[in-house]
C-alpha positions in Angstrom: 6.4 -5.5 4.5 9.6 -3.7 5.0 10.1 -4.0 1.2 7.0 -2.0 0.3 7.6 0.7 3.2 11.1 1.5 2.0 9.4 1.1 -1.6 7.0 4.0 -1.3 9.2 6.4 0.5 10.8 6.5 -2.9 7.2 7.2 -4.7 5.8 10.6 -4.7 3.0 10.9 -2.4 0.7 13.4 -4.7 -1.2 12.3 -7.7 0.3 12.9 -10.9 -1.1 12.8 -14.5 -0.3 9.2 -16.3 0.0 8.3 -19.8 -3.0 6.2 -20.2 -0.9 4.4 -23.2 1.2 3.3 -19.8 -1.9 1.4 -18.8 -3.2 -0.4 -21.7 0.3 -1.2 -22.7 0.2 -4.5 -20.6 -3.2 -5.9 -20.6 -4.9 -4.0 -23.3 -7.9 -2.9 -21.9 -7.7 0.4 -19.2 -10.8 -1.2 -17.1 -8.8 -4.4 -16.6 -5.6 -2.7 -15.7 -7.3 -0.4 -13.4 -8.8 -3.5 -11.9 -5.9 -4.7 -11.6 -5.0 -1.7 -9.8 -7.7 -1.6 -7.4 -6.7 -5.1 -6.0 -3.6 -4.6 -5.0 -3.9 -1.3 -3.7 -6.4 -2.9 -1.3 -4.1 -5.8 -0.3 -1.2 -3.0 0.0 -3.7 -0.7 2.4 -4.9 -4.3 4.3 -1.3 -4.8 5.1 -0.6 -1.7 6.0 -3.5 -0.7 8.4 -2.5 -4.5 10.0 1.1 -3.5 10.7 0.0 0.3 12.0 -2.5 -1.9 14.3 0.2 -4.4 15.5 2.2 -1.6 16.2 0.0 0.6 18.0 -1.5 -2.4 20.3 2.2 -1.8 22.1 1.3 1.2 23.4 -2.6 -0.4 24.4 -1.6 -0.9 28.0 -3.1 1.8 29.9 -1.0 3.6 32.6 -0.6 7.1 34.8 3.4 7.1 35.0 5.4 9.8 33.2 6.3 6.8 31.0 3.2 7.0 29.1 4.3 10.5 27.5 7.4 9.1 26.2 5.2 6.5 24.5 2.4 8.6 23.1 5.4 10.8 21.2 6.8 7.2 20.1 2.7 6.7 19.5 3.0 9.7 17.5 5.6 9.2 15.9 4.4 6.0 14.1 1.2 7.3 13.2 3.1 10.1 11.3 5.1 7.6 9.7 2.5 5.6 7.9 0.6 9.1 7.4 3.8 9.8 5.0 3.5 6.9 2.7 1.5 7.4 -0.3 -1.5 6.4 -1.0 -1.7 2.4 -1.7 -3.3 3.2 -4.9 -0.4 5.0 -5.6 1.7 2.4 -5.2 -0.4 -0.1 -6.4 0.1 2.1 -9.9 3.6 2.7 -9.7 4.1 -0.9 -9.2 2.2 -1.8 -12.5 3.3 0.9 -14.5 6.9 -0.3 -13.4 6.0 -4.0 -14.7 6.6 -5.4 -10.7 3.3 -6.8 -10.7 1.8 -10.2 -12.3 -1.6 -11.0 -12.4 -3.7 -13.7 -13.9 -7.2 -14.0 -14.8 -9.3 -16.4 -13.4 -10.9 -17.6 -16.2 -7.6 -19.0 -17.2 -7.2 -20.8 -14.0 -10.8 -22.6 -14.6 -9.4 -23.7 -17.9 -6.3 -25.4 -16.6 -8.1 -27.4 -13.8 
């Protein structure tokens, strides 16, 4: 996970035009690449709200001490964090427009068996 956080500080977190070309370059078809797409950028944002959870259970334990301020700003500080990173469907497209994804179609993997 590490890989993909230090990844997508290097991505710009704003929407920018593409080339569609860039997209039908690999697969031929836009709809499949943006399939494509759509997957991963859930798997990326599954894996990334599951780390921000993990991380946040930490602070779960409930207590009145002065403690507890010192972790909220930690708390805080985390949340801003992941706030940062783009978008996973941004980096789900940089990712394929970059050529750092494969993919397979499951048609093909019938066909094998």
């Amino acid at each position: 996970m590490a890989d993909i956080k230090s990844k997508a500080q290097d991505i710009d977190p704003n929407a920018n035009p593409k080339n569609i070309k860039a997209f039908v370059k690999s697969t031929g078809n836009i709809y499949e690449s943006l399939a494509i797409i759509s997957k991963r950028a859930n798997v990326l944002n599954n894996l990334l709200r599951e780390e921000l959870h993990s991380k946040l259970e930490e602070f779960a334990d409930v207590s009145d001490s002065i403690e507890e301020i010192e972790e909220n700003k930690e708390q805080v500080e985390i949340s801003k964090f992941y706030e940062r990173l783009p978008n996973p469907a941004l980096i789900a497209t940089d990712e394929f427009l970059n050529g750092q994804l494969d993919y397979r179609y499951q048609e093909e993997e019938k066909e094998d068996e």
